[in-house]
C-alpha positions in Angstrom: 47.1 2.1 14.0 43.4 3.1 15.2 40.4 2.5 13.9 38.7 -0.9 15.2 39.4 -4.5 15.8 37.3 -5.5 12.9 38.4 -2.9 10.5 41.8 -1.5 10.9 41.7 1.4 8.3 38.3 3.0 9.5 40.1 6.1 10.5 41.3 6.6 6.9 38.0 6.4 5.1 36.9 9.8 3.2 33.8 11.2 5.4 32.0 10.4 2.1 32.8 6.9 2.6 30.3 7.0 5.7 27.6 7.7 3.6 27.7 4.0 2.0 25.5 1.5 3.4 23.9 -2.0 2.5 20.5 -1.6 0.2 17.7 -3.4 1.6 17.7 -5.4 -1.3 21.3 -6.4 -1.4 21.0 -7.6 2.4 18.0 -9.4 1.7 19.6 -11.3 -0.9 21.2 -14.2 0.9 17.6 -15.3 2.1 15.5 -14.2 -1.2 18.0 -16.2 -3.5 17.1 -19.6 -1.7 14.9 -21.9 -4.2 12.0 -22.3 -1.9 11.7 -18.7 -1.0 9.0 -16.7 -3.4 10.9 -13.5 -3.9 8.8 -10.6 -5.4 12.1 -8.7 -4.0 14.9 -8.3 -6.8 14.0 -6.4 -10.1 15.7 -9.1 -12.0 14.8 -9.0 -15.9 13.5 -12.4 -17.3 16.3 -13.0 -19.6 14.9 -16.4 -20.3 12.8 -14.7 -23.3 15.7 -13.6 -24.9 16.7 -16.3 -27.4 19.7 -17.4 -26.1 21.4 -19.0 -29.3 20.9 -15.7 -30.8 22.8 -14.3 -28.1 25.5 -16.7 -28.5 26.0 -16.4 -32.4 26.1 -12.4 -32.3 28.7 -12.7 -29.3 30.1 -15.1 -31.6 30.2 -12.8 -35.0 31.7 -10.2 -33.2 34.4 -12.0 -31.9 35.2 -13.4 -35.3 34.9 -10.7 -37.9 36.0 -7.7 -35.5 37.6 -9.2 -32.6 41.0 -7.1 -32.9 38.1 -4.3 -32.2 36.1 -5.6 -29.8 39.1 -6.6 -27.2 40.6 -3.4 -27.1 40.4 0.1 -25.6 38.0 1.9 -27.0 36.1 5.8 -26.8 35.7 7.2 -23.8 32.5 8.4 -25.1 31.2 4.9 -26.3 31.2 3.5 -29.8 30.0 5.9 -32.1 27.8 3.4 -34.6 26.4 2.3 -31.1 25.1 5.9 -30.3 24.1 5.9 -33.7 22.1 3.1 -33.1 20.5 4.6 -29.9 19.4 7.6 -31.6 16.9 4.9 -33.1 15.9 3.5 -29.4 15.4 6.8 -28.0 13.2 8.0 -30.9 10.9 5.4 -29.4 10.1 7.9 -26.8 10.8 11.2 -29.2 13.9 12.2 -28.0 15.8 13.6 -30.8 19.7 13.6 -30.6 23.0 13.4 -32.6 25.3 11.0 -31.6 28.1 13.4 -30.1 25.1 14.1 -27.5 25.6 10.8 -26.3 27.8 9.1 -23.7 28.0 5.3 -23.4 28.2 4.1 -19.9 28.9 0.9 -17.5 25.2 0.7 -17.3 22.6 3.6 -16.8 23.9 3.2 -12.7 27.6 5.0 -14.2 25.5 7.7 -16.0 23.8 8.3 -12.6 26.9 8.2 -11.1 29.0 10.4 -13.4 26.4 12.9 -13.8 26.0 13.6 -9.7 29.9 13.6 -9.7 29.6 16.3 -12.6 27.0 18.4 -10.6 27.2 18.3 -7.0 29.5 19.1 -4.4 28.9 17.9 -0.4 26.0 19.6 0.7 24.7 20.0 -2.8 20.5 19.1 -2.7 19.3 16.5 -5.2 15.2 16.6 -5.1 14.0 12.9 -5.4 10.1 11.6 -5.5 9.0 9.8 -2.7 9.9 6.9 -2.3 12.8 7.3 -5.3 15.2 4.3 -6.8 17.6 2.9 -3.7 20.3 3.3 -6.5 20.0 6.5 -7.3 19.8 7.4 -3.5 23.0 5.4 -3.0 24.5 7.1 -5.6 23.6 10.5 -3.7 24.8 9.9 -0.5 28.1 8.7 -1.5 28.7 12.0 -3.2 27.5 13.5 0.0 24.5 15.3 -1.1 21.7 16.6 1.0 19.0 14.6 -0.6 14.9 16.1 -0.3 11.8 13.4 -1.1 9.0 15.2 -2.8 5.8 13.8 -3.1 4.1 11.4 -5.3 0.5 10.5 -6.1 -0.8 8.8 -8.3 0.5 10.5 -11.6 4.0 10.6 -10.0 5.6 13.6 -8.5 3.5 16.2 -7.2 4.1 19.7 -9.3 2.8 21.9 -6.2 5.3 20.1 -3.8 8.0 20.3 -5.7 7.5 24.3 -6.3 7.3 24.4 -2.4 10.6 22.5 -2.1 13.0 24.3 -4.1 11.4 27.6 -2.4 12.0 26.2 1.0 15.4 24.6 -0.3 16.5 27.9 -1.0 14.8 30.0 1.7 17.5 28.5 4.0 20.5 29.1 1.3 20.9 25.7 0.2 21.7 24.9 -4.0 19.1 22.3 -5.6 21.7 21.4 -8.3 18.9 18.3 -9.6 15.7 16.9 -9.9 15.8 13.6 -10.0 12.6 11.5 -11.5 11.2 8.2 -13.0 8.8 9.5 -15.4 7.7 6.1 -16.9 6.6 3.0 -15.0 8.4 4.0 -11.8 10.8 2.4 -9.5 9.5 1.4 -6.9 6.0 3.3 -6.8 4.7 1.6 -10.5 3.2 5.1 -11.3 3.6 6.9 -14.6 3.4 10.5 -15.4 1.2 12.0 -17.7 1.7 14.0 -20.8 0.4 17.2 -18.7 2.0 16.3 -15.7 5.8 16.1 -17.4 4.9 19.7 -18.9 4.0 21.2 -15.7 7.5 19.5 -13.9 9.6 21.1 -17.3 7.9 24.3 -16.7 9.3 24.5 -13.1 12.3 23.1 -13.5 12.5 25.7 -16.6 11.6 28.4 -14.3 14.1 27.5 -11.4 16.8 26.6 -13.7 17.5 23.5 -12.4 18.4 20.3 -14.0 16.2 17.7 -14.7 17.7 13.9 -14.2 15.4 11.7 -16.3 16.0 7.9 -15.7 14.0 6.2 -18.1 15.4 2.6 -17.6 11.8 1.3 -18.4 9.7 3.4 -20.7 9.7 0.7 -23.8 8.1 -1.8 -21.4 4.7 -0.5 -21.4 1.5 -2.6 -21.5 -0.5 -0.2 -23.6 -0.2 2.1 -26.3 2.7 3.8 -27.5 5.5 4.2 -25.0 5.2 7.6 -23.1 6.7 10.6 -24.2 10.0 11.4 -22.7 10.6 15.0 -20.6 13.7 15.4 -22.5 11.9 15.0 -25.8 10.6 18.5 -25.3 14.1 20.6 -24.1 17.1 19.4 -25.1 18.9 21.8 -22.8 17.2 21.3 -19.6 17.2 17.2 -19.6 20.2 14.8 -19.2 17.9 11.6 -20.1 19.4 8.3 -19.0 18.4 4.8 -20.2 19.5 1.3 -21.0 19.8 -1.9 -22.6 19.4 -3.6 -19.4 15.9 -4.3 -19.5 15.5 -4.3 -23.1 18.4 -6.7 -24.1 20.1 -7.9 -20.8 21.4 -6.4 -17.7 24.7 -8.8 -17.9 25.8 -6.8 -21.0 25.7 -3.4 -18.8 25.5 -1.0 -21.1 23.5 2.2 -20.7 23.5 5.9 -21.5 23.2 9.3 -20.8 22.2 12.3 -23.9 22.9 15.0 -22.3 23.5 19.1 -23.4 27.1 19.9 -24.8 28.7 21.1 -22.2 27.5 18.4 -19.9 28.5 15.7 -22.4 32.0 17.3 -21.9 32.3 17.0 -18.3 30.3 13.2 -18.5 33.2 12.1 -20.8 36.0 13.2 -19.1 34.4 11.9 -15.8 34.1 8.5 -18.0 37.6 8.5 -19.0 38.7 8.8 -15.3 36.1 6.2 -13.8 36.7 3.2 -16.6 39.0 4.9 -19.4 36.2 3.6 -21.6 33.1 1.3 -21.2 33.7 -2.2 -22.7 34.1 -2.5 -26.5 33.2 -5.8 -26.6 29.6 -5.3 -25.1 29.1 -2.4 -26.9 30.1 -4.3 -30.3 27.7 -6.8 -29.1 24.6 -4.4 -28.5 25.5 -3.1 -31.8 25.8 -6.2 -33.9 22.6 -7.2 -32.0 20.2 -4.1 -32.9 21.8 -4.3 -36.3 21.0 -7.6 -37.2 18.1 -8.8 -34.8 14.3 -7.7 -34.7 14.8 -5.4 -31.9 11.6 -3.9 -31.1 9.4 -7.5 -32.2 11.8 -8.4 -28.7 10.8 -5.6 -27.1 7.0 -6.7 -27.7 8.3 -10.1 -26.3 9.1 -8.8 -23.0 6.4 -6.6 -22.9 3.9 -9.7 -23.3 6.1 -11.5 -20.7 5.3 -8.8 -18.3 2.2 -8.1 -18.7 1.5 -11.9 -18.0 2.9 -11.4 -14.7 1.6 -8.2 -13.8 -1.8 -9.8 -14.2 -0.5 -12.8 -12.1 0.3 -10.2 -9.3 -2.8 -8.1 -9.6 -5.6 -10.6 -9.8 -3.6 -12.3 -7.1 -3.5 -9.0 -4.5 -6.9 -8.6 -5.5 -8.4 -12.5 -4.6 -6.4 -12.5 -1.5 -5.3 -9.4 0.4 -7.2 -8.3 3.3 -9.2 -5.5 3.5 -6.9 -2.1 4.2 -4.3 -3.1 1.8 -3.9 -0.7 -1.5 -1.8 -1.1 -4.0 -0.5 0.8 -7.5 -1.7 -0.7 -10.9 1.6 -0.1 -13.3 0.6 0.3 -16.8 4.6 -1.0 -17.6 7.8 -2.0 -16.2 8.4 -4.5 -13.3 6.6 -2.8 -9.4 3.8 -2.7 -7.7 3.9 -0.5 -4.6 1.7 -1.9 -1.5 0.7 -0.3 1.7 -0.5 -2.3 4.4 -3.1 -2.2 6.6 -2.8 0.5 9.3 -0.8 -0.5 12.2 1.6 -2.6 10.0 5.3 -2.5 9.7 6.6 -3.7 6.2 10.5 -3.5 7.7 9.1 -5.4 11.3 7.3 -8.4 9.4 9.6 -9.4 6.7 11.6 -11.6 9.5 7.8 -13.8 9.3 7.6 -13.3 6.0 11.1 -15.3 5.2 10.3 -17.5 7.1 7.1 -18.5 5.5 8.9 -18.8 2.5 8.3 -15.1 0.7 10.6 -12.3 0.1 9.3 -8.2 -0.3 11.6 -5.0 0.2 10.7 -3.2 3.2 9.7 0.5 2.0 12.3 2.2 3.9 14.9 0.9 1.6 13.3 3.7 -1.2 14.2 6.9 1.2 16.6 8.4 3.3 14.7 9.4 5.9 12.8 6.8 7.6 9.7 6.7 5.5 8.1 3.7 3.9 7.8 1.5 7.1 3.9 0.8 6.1 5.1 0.1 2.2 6.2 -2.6 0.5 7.7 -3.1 -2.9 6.6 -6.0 -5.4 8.3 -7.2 -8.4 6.5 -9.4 -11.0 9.3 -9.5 -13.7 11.2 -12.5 -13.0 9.2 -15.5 -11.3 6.6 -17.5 -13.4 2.9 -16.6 -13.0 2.0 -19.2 -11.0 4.9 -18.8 -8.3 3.4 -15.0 -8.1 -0.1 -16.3 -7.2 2.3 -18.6 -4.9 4.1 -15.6 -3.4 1.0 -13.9 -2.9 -0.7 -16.2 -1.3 2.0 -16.7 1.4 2.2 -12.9 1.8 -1.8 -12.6 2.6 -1.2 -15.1 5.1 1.7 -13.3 6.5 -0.6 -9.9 6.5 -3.9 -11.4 7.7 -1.4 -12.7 10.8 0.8 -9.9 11.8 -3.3 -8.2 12.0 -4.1 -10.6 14.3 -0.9 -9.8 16.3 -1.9 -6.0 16.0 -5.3 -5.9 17.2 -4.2 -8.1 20.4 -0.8 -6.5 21.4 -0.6 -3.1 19.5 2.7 -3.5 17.4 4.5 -6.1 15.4 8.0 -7.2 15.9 11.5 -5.4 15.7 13.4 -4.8 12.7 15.5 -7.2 10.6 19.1 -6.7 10.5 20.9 -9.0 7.1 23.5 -6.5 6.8 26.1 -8.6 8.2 25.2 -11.0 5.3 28.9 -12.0 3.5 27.1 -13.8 0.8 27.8 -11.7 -2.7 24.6 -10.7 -5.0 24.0 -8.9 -8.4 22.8 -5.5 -9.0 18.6 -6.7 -8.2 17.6 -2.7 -8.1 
């Protein structure tokens, strides 16, 4: 047999299989996960403010009054009083649906998954923002696409840059089959798009007919206001819109969703069918029995307090103690802040000094697939307690202020850290 000592069957892999690699937040898991360690790393929601009893009693109801149900096979195309029931979440953001637009999913990571399996063939582009979610980039390569960052300020991906990339995508003969974006309280970058900025993206997606991929994981979690809009509230055609009850209810239920035209919804259930058969009945009997008999959006206001606290944990902390030359993004919602250091910093080169002085980040890089991000950072305030932010930050200034002292005396900062060999298992941290 070839292959290697260490792995036997290497020479059997599908070449898509060599497109798979460790996240930067997976690997940095072993280390983040220790209880002395700060980690403003993993996206983790703070399902501590969901009542746990509650939880416990719906779980319980279900079990009792339609358990024959609820531990069986089920629709490949989800439970259809659940999509019901999400046609009242979406509405949050406008998006109007019927239910047989709807596909219940392992999670919104399956829809992403299903959907690129639907679309693209090796070689197939995907446009992404830059940086762009390390799971939807993960998701990408393993289906062998050809993926293209597009630029991002501070209202989120660029309109002019993305006209310029599907022109120079196709100048040299190359299919964009998606575009890819985080509208609303972005992972990682914290931005949000405006109202004008989502109708100039439509109106060029429109024009190219292309796809848009709306992931919307976050859009009920803002801090102010109404939540924003979403882009597929305004073509129903154009938009497979994604979202979750992750960070809404709780990620360990792992149920999500994708509304998407007909003929797509077609294809997405089929694809379904052959990844899980059908997504579990007895989380989706759980969501359901939950939104039906729980003050679902007065929780929704509960997380959205809770994160609010410790955005302003994070911000006033960045702002006390960072030295000068560091930026960072303000999010109105969700769970980042996006940090660039000082110039002639390495994000991926400190975090070795950084773990060591008891705080955990993820290195930029791990948010594109070309190398970028080595002077970016992202934050997470969702899951520690205020005060372990101000903590967190604190150790992190200290970190900054001395990789600038090793900067201004020898010119660079050490070499890259390598936890991919890590065999210690983690959750999905995003």
């Amino acid at each position: 047999m070839g292959g290697s000592r260490l792995d036997p069957w290497v020479d059997s892999y599908a070449s898509r299989a060599k497109a798979m690699r460790a996240s930067e937040i997976r690997a940095l898991f072993a280390v983040a996960s220790r209880p002395e360690v700060v980690s403003l790393a993993g996206g983790m929601p703070y399902v501590q403010a969901l009542p746990v009893e509650m939880m416990a009693d719906t779980a319980r109801r279900v079990l009792y009054e339609r358990g024959s149900q609820a531990l069986q096979y089920g629709s490949g195309q989800g439970d259809v009083t659940l999509r019901e029931q999400i046609l009242d979440v979406i509405g949050e953001v406008g998006v109007i649906a019927h239910p047989d637009d709807i596909v219940v999913t392992t999670g919104s990571q399956m829809a992403l998954d299903l959907v690129t399996r639907v679309f693209c063939d090796p070689g197939d582009v995907v446009l992404v923002e830059a940086p762009s979610y390390v799971g939807a980039l993960g998701v990408f390569r393993a289906y062998e696409c050809d993926v293209i960052h597009v630029a991002m300020d501070a209202e989120g991906l660029v309109p002019s840059a993305l006209s310029d990339a599907i022109t120079a995508t196709r100048a040299v003969g190359k299919k964009v089959k998606l575009i890819y974006t985080i509208p609303s309280f972005h992972n990682p970058a914290g931005v949000t798009q405006g109202p004008a900025r989502r109708a100039e993206i439509l109106a060029i997606a429109q024009s190219a007919g292309i796809a848009i991929l709306e992931d919307d994981p976050y859009g009920l979690l803002g801090f102010e206001g109404e939540p924003p809009r979403a882009i597929r509230a305004d073509d129903s055609d154009g938009v497979i819109y994604l979202g979750s009850f992750s960070k809404t209810i709780a990620s360990g239920l792992r149920v999500g969703w994708a509304v998407a035209p007909h003929g797509v919804r077609e294809k997405l259930v089929l694809a379904n069918e052959s990844a899980v058969l059908c997504p579990s009945n007895y989380t989706q009997l759980t969501i359901s029995e939950y939104l039906a008999t729980q003050p679902w959006r007065e929780q929704i206001k509960t997380f959205q307090e809770v994160y609010r606290e410790r955005r302003d944990a994070l911000l006033e902390s960045l702002q006390a103690m960072m030295p000068e030359g560091t930026t960072w993004t303000i999010p109105a919602g969700g769970f980042y802040s996006w940090l660039t250091l000082p110039h002639g910093l390495d994000a991926t080169a400190m975090l070795p000094r950084a773990v060591a002085n008891l705080v955990a980040y993820v290195p930029g890089t791990g948010f594109y697939v070309d190398g970028q991000g080595r002077q970016n950072m992202r934050l997470s305030y969702c899951y520690p307690e205020p005060d372990r932010i101000r903590e967190g930050v604190r150790r992190l200034a200290a970190v900054i202020e001395s990789e600038l002292e090793v900067v201004q005396t020898f010119g660079t900062t050490h070499a890259p850290p390598d936890y991919t060999g890590s065999s210690v298992p983690s959750p999905h941290l995003e």
